[in-house]
C-alpha positions in Angstrom: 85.3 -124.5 164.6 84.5 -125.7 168.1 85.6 -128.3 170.4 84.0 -131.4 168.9 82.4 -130.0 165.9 83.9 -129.4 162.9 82.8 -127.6 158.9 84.4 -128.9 155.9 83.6 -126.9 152.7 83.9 -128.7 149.1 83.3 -126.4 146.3 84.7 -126.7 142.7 82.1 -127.6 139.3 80.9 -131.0 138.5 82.7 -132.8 141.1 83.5 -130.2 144.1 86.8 -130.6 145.9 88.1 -129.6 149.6 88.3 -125.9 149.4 92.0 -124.4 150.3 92.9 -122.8 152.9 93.0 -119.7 151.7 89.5 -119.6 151.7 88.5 -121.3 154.7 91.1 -118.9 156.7 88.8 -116.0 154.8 85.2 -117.9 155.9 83.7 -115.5 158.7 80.0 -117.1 158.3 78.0 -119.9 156.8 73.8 -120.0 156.4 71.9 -122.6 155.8 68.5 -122.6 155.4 66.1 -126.1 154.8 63.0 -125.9 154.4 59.8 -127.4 152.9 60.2 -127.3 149.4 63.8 -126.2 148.9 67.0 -125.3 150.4 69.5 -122.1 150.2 73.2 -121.6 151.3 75.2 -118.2 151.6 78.8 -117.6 152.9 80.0 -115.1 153.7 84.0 -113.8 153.3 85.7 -111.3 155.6 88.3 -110.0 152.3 91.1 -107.2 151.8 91.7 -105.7 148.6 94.7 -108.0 148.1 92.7 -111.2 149.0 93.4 -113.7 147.1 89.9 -114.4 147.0 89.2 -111.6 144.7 92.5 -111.1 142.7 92.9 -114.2 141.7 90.0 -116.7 142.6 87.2 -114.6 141.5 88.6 -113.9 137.8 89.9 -117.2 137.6 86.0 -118.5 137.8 86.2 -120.3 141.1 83.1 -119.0 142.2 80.9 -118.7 138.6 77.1 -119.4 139.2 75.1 -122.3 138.2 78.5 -123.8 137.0 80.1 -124.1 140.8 79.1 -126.4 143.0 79.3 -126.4 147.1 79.0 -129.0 149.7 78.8 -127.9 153.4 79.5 -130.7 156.0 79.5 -130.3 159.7 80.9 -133.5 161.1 79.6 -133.4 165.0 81.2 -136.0 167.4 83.2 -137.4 164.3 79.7 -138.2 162.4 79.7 -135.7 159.4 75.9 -134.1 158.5 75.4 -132.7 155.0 74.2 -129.5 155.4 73.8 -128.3 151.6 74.7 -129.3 148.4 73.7 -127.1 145.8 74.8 -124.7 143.2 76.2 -121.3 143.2 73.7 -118.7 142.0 74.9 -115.4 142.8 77.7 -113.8 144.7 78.0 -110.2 145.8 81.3 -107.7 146.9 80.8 -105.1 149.7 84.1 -102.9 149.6 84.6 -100.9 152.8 87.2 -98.0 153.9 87.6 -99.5 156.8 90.3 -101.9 157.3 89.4 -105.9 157.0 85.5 -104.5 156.7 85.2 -105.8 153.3 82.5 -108.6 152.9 82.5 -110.9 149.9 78.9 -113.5 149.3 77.8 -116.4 147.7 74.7 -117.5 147.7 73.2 -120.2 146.5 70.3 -123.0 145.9 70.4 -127.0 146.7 70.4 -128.8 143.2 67.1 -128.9 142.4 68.2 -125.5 140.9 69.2 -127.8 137.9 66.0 -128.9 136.9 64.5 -125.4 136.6 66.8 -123.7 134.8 65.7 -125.7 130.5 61.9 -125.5 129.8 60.7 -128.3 128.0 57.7 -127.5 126.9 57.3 -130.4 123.8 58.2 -133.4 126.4 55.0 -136.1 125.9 54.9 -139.0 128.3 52.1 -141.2 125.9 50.6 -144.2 128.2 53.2 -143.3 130.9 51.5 -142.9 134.4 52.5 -140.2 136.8 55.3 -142.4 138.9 56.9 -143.3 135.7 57.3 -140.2 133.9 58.8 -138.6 137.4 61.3 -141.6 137.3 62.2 -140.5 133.5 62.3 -136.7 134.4 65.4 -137.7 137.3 67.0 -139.9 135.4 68.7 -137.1 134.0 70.0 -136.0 137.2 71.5 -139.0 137.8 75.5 -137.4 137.2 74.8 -135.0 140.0 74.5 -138.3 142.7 70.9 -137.6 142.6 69.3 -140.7 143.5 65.4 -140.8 143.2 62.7 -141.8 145.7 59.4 -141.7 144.5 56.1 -143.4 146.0 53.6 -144.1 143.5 49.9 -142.6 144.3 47.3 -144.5 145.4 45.1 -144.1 142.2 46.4 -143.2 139.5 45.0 -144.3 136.3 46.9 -143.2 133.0 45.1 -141.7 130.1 44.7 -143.8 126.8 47.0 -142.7 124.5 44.1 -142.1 122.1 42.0 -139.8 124.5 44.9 -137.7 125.8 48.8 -137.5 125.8 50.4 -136.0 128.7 52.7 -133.2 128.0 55.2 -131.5 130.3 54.4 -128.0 130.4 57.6 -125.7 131.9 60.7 -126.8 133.3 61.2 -130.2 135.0 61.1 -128.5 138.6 57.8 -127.0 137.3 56.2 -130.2 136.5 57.3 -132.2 138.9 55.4 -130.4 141.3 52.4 -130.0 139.5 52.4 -133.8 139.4 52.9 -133.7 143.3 50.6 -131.6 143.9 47.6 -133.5 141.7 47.9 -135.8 144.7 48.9 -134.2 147.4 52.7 -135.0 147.4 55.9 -133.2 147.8 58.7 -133.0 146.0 62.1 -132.0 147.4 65.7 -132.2 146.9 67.3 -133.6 150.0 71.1 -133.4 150.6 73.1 -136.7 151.8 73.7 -139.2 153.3 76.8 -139.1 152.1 78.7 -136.1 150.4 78.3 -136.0 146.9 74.2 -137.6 147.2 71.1 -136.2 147.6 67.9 -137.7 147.2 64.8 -136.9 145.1 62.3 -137.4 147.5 58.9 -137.5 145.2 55.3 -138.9 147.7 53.7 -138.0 150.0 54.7 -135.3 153.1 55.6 -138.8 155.6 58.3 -137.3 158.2 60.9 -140.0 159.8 59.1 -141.4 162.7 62.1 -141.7 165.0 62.0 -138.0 167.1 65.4 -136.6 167.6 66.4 -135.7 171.1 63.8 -133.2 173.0 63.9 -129.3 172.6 63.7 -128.5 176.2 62.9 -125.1 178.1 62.3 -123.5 181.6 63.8 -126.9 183.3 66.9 -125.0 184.8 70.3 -126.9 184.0 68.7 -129.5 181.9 67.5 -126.2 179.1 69.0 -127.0 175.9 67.3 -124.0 173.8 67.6 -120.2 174.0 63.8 -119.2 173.1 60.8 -121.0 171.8 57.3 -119.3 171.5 54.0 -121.2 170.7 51.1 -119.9 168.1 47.7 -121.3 168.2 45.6 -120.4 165.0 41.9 -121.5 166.0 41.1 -120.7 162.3 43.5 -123.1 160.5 41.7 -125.9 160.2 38.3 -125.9 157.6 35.8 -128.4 156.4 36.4 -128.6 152.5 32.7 -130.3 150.7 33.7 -131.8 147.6 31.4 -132.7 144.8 30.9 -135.5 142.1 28.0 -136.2 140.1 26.2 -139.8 140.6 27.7 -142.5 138.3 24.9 -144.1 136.9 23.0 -140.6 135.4 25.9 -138.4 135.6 23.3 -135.4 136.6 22.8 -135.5 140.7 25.0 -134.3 142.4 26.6 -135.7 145.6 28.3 -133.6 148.1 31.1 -135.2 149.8 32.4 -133.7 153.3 36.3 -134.5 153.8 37.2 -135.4 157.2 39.5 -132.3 158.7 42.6 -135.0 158.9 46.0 -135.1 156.9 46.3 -139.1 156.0 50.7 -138.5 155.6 50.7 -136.9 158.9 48.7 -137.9 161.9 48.0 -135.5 164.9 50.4 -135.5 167.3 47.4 -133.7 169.8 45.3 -135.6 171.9 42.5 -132.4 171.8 42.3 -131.2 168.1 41.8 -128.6 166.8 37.4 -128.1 165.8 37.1 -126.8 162.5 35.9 -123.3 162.4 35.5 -123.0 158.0 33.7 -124.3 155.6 34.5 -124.6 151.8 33.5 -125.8 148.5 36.1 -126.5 146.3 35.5 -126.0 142.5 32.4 -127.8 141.1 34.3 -128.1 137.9 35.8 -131.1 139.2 32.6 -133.4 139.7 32.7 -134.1 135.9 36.1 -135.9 136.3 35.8 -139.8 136.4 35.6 -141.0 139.9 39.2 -142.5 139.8 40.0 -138.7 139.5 37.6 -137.4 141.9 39.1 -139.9 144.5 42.1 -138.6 144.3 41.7 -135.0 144.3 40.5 -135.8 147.5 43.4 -137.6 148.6 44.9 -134.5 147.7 43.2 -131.9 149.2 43.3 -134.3 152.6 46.9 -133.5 152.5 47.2 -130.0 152.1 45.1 -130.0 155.9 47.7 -127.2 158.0 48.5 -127.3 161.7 46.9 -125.4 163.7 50.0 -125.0 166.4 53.2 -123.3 165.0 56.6 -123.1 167.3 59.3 -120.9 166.3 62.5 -120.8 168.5 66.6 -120.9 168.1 69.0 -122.8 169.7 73.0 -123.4 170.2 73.9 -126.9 168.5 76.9 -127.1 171.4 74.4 -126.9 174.5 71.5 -129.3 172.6 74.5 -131.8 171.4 73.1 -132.8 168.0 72.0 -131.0 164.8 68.7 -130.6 164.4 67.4 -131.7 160.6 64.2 -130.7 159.3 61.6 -132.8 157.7 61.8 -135.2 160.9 59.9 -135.0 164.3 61.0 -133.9 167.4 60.1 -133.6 171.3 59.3 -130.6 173.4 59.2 -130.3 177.3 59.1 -128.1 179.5 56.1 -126.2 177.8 53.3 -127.0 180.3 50.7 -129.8 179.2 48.7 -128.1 176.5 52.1 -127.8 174.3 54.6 -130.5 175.2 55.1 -133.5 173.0 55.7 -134.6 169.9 56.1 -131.9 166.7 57.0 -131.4 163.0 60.5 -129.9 162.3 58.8 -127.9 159.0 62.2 -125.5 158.6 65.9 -125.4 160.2 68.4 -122.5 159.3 72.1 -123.2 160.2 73.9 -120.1 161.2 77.7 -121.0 161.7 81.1 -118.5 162.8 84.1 -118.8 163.9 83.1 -120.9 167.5 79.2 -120.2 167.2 76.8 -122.9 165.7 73.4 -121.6 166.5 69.9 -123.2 164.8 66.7 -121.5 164.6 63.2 -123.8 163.6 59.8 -124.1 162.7 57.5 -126.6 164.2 53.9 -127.3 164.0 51.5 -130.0 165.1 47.8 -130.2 164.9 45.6 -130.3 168.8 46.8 -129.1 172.2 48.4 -131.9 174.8 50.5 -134.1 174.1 49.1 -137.6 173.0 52.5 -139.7 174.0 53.5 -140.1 177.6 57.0 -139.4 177.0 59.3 -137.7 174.7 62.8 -139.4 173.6 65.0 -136.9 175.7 
């Protein structure tokens, strides 16, 4: 595709395979989009009316939904990156008059499409706490190479099988993050290391503390990105006062202030960000056993946002790696109030024929940078 980076496409069901020629000869563009909570794919085919892509391929089933599966790899420097693995959910055919104007799509979702497609609304987990039903819910993945990470919570006390039986309500996707969310967790579906795995990442929102290589602007020949633009929202950040009733008569209430902090991701500012709300979150709460109480506030600590947002685009060949999402990287070049360390919250790969351009999200919470140097 370009001089020292290459795309491989696998796509076939169960067990996808190197696609043929044919159809890599027909590829005009690739997207890739990663981001929080889930992923998405779409190619994109430049086709005639005699392609073989639609004459034979498409009846044939090569590109069913939910049944076909596609891997996209860009190796870079002879080091491949998973870009996607997912499933097929949807392709779409643009016919044109004009000659080789025909478009042909696929689009599709990364494989935690598989776990919301069957409700099961009868599943009971008796005397199973939260980590250990999550581990039974993947084990059914585990023929898709899905290999499943979870962290248990820091209090988590299950419910006596004679008071209360937990029972899954929706499908698995459903319910796992339901279960994420009681303490403030994520749950994604990450593609890789190698093709064919992905991991099931279920914990808390923890990025890789090793920063990839510095997004750098206005520093003439050393510029690796085409734009980047900066978003300070003074209003982000709030003062939430929780509530639990006193433990010995279990009618006074106590109010209890959480710290404007995110435990699972410290500031990379060394001025943060003053809150400018305050909130009360339901009182309906307080009556839950202090176990409980403790962490719902774990989990509202981690829902905190960032008040500093960065939105910008890049070209992979002139920055000379790919940047992944869910990791941190450096900035310079912004002045002092915005250079330093950051969040990668979303990447989308867009890929053609000798193009491979990136465009992100970052965020951080507080204004200057709180580490001397960035990794360059």
């Amino acid at each position: 595709m370009l001089n020292g980076i290459h795309l491989s496409l696998l796509i076939g069901p169960a067990v996808p395979v190197q696609a043929p020629q044919v159809v890599m000869d027909a590829l005009s563009s690739v997207q890739v989009n990663s981001g929080r909570d889930k992923a998405g794919f779409q190619l994109t085919f430049a086709v005639s009316k005699h392609s073989p892509l639609l004459q034979i391929m498409l009846p044939a089933g090569y590109f069913d939904p939910v049944i076909t599966r596609v891997i996209i790899i860009a190796s870079m420097g002879g080091m491949p990156h998973v870009l996607m693995d997912g499933m097929i959910t949807q392709h779409e055919f643009s016919p044109s008059s004009d000659p080789a104007q025909s478009t042909f799509t696929v689009t599709g979702e990364d494989l935690s499409l598989m776990m919301d497609i069957v409700e099961a609304p009868f599943m009971r987990y008796p005397a199973m706490p939260d980590i250990a039903q999550v581990y039974a819910i993947l084990s059914k993945y585990a023929a898709f190479g899905i290999i499943p990470i979870a962290i248990p919570p820091f209090i988590n006390v299950p419910d006596l099988p004679t008071d209360k039986i937990p029972t899954q309500t929706g499908t698995d996707l459903s319910y796992l993050r339901k279960l994420a969310r009681a303490h403030g967790y994520v749950f994604y579906v990450e593609p890789g290391p190698l093709p064919g795995e992905n991991i099931a990442y279920w914990g808390p929102d923890i990025r890789i503390p090793v920063p990839q290589p510095a997004l750098t602007i206005n520093m003439d020949a050393h510029t690796n990105v085409d734009s980047m633009s900066f978003s300070y929202d003074g209003l982000a950040k709030k003062i939430l006062v929780f509530g639990t009733f006193d433990p010995v008569t279990k009618k006074i209430p106590i109010p209890i202030p959480l710290p404007n902090l995110n435990l699972f991701k410290p500031p990379l500012g060394a001025r943060l960000t003053p809150p400018a709300k305050v909130e009360f979150p339901s009182w309906g709460a307080a009556k839950a056993e202090l176990p409980k109480v403790l962490d719902m506030i774990l989990g509202e600590l981690a829902q905190s946002s960032d008040a500093l947002s960065v939105s910008g685009s890049l070209d992979v060949l002139r920055y000379g790696h790919i940047l992944r999402s869910r990791m941190l990287v450096g900035v310079r070049g912004a002045s002092l109030s915005y250079d330093g360390l950051y969040y990668v919250n979303s990447v989308t790969h867009n890929i053609k024929r000798g193009e491979y351009k990136q465009s992100f999200q970052l965020s951080r919470d507080g204004m200057i940078s709180n580490t001397p140097k960035v990794p360059v």
